[in-house]
Phi, psi and omega in degrees: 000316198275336144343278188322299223313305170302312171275012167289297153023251193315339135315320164300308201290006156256337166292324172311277177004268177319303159311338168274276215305309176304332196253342175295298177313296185306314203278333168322301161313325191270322210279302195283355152282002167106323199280140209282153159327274207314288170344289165319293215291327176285356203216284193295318205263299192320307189310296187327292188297005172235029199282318187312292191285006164268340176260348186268347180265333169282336219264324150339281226278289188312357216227334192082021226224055187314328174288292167302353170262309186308282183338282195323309177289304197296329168332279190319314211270350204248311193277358182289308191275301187245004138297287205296311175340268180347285207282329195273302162338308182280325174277291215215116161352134172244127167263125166230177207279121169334323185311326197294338169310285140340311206232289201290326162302283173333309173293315173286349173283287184338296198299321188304271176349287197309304148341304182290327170316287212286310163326326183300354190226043153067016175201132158282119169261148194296331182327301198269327167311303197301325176288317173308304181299322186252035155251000166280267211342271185314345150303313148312295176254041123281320184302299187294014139300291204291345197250008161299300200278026202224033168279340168297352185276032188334324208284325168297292181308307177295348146325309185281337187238009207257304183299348184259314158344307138320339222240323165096190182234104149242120218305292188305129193279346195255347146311288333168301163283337165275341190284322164319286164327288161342288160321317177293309187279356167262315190301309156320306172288320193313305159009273194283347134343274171312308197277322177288304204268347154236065146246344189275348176281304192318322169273353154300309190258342139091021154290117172286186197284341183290297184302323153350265169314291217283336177247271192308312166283313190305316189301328204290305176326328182248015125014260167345293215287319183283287176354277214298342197272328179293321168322303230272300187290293161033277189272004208042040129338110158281028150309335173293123158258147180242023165274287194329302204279333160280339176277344182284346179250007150287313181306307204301331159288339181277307192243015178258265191316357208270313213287322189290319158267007161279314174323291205240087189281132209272104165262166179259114229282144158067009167094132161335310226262314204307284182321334191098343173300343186284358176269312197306326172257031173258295184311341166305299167279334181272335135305328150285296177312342170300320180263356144320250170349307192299324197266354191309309182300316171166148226290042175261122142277098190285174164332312213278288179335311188296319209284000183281308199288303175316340183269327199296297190290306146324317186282351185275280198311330168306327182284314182273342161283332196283316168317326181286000000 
């Protein structure tokens, strides 16, 4: 058992790796090819950065563990918002730009409807895979439009060149490529790690594959996203973004799931409603509407405010252990 564990571990940690490594190299490359930061930070680094729950969920669906790709993005998307959210608030105020209010909260409560919509008749077809994947595209080059078009909004763009900036440079085109390689075959292993050691936790503990996915995978994949947001609030940084953190849960609905049913198509074991996924994705949507609602007066998340979503966010996990 203490076994699973470790290599559960050791799977977070090369996908965390394997995903840094992976958003250096491609964006090093796009940078020495010419290609602008705001391109990058919307295409290379967005992807990259959603690479942990996109290979663990393709790596699921091929696998058949059709529940653990589903758990993982609806997870991912619940601990993103009254986790990472949550935990970074309660350290430190989150100031955000009125769009996310305005523009990016809305899409992601839309792309979430849309998902429960598709769901409903208990299968992702590659047909709804294909609508997903290519509503990230076009989601993309509406983001290079809306942040083109928001350059007098310098406090944006530069956002946006501020995160690719970060990331750093790498010169040597032979560098620039092992950090790719590198990146790819730890996010792959990292993978195949996570879903074999936790389907062998699942039969041990005699747990289903939803609860999997909704916890133990869910949490580790957002990992990255808590790491970096809790340091950040710490240091009193304003680095936490909450456009980032809504924007990772479109990709994750869009281009995780979309990508897992153009493999594969994920049905859903015992049914939408029979299983219970249908609380999961309630609880889903309604954690997303939280920071709406908080933010309508104005664009804060304050201490009191982290501390709702975090409490939120406990009482979920309670809810699914006392089910379990």
């Amino acid at each position: 058992m203490l076994i699973n564990f470790l290599l559960c571990a050791i799977g977070f940690l090369l996908l965390y790796f394997g995903a840094e490594w992976l958003v250096k190299g491609s964006s090093s490359l796009a940078r020495s090819l010419g290609i602008t930061p705001i391109v990058i930070g919307l295409t290379v680094v967005a992807f990259g950065t959603s690479a942990p729950e996109l290979v663990v969920s393709l790596v699921s669906s091929i696998k058949g563990n059709s529940m653990i790709a589903v758990g993982n993005v609806v997870g991912s998307n619940i601990c993103n918002i009254a986790l990472v959210m949550g935990m970074a608030a309660m350290l430190q105020p989150i100031t955000s730009h009125r769009s996310v209010v305005v523009r990016d909260i809305p899409i992601m409560l839309a792309i979430s409807i849309y998902l429960l919509v598709l769901s409903w008749n208990s299968v992702l077809s590659r047909v709804e895979g294909a609508t997903l994947f290519g509503g990230v595209i076009l989601y993309t080059v509406m983001n290079y439009y809306w942040v083109r078009s928001e350059k007098a909004d310098s406090e944006a763009v530069s956002e946006v060149i501020s995160e690719v900036g970060e990331i750093g440079y790498i010169a040597s085109p032979r560098k620039q490529w092992i950090m790719i390689i590198a990146g790819v075959a730890g996010v792959v292993g990292g993978a195949e790690l996570v879903v074999n050691s936790a389907i062998s936790i699942m039969m041990v503990l005699g747990v289903s594959e939803k609860f999997i996915g909704l916890t133990i995978v869910a949490f580790g994949t957002s990992l990255p996203e808590l790491a970096t947001s809790v340091v950040a609030a710490l240091r009193k940084e304003m680095d936490i973004s909450i456009g980032n953190l809504v924007g990772s849960n479109v990709f994750n609905i869009m281009s995780v799931l979309g990508a897992a049913a153009l493999v594969r198509p994920i049905p859903i074991p015992g049914g939408f409603f029979a299983s219970g996924l249908w609380i999961d994705y309630l609880v889903m949507l309604g954690t997303s509407a939280l920071p709406l609602v908080m933010m309508i007066k104005t664009p804060v998340i304050t201490r009191g405010k982290g501390a709702v979503l975090f409490t939120s966010y406990v009482i979920y996990v309670v809810y699914l252990i006392a089910k379990a």
